[in-house]
N, C-alpha and C positions, 0 to 999 in steps of 0.2 A: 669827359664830363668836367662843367668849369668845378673850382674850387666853393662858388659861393652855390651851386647846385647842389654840392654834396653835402658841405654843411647843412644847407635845409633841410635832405635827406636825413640829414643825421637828429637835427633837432626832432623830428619825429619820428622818427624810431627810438628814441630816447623818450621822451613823453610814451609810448608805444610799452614800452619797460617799466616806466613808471607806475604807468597805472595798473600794468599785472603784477607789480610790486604789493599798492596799494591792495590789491583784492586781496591778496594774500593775509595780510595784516588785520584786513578788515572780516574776514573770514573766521579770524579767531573769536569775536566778537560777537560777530552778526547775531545778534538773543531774539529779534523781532523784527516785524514785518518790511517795516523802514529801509533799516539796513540790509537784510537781504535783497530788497529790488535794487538797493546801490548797487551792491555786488554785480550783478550782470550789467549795471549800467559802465562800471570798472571796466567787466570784461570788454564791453561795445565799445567804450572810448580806446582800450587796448587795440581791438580790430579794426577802429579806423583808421587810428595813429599810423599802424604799419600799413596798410592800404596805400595812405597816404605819401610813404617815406615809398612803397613800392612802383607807385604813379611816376615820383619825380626820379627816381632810375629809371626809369623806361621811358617816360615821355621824350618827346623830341622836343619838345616846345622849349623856349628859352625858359630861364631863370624865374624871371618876372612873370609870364605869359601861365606857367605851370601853379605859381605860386596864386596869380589870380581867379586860375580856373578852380583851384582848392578850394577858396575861399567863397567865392559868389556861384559855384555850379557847383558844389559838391554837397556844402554845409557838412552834416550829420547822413548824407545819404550812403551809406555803404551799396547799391547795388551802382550808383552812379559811377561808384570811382572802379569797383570791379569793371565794368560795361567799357572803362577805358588805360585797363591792364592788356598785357601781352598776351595772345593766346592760351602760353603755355602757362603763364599764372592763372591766368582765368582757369583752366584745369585743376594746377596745384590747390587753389585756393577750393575747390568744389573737394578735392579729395580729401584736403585737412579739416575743414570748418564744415560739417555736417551737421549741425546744430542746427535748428530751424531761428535763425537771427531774427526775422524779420517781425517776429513778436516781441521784440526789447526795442524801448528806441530809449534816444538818452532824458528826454522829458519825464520818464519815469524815475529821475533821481530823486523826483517830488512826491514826497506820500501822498498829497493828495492826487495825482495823476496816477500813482502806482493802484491807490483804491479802488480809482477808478478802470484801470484795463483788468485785476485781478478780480473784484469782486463781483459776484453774480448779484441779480436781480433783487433776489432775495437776502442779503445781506451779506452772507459767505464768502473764504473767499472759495473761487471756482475751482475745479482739477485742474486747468493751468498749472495754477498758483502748484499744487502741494504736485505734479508730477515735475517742475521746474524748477523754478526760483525758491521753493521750500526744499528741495530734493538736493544733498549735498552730493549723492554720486553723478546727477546730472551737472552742477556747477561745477564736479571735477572735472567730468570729461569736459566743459564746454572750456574751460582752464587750460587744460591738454591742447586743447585743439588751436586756441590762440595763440599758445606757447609756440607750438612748432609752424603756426605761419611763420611767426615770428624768426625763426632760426632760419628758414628758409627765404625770407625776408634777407639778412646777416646775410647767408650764403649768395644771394644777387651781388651783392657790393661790399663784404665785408668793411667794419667799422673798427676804428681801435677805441672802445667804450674804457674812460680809468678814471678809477676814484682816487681822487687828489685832496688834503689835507685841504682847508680854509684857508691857513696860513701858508699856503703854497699857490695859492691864484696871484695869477699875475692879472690885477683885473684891472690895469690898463690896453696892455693886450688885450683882453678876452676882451673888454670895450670896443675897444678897434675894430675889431670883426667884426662884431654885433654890429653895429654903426655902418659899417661897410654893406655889409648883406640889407639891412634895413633900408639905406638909401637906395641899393639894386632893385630891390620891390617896390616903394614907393614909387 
């Protein structure tokens, strides 16, 4: 695997952390309706992230070629980039994520979009809403269940992830790379 493929690998599965970072945080918080639909929007961008970092260790495709099918065939579709995982991830991934996904998309980070797929006809919002995204044992498990794609993600191509001081970036290096990989995809 070239070095500018893993990096990409790596930037998303980073972003992939991130954002179940973020849930976490945001979790302590969540008092109303808003914030809770973020939360599983968290988790979904968490699910695709590593989907995504898992696509570009396994694809064959070059650098550029994987990195454009990300972007213009995938978007936000998590069953697309499943549909072109490994067999045995496609397994993996059915046994960890057992959460019915396909009711959260990321549009709903919008209240007003959120109103609009939780509340019923009549004003309320619907059982969705209060057996899901209102239900904190259900956001744990679906929490759980990203977590350990994710490590199983890790265990495909382990990463060396390190938190390094501000004052310890060498951000002409770190430039460089960036620059580097950036020109590889354009």
């Amino acid at each position: 695997m070239s070095e500018q493929k893993k990096q990409l690998a790596e930037y998303f599965l980073s972003d992939s952390k991130d954002f179940l970072a973020r849930y976490i945080k945001l979790e302590e918080n969540a008092t109303h309706f808003g914030l809770r639909t973020k939360l599983i929007v968290e988790l979904m961008f968490s699910l695709e992230c590593a989907l995504k970092s898992l696509f570009i260790l396994e694809t064959s495709l070059s650098d550029k070629k994987a990195y454009k099918k990300i972007k213009k065939n995938f978007s936000h579709d998590i069953d697309k980039i499943i549909a072109d995982l490994s067999e045995e991830s496609k397994i993996v991934f059915d046994e960890k994520v057992t959460i019915d996904y396909q009711n959260y998309k990321v549009y709903q980070r919008y209240v007003f979009e959120s109103e609009m797929a939780f509340r019923e006809e009549v004003g309320a919002l619907g059982q969705i809403y209060y057996d899901t995204v209102n239900n904190h044992l259900w956001r744990k498990s679906f929490y759980e269940q990203v977590k350990s794609f994710i490590e199983y993600v890790e265990s495909k191509h382990p990463f060396e992830f390190k938190t390094i001081s501000f004052l310890n970036i060498d951000v002409e290096t770190e430039l460089l790379k960036f620059k580097k990989l950036k020109e590889m995809l354009d």
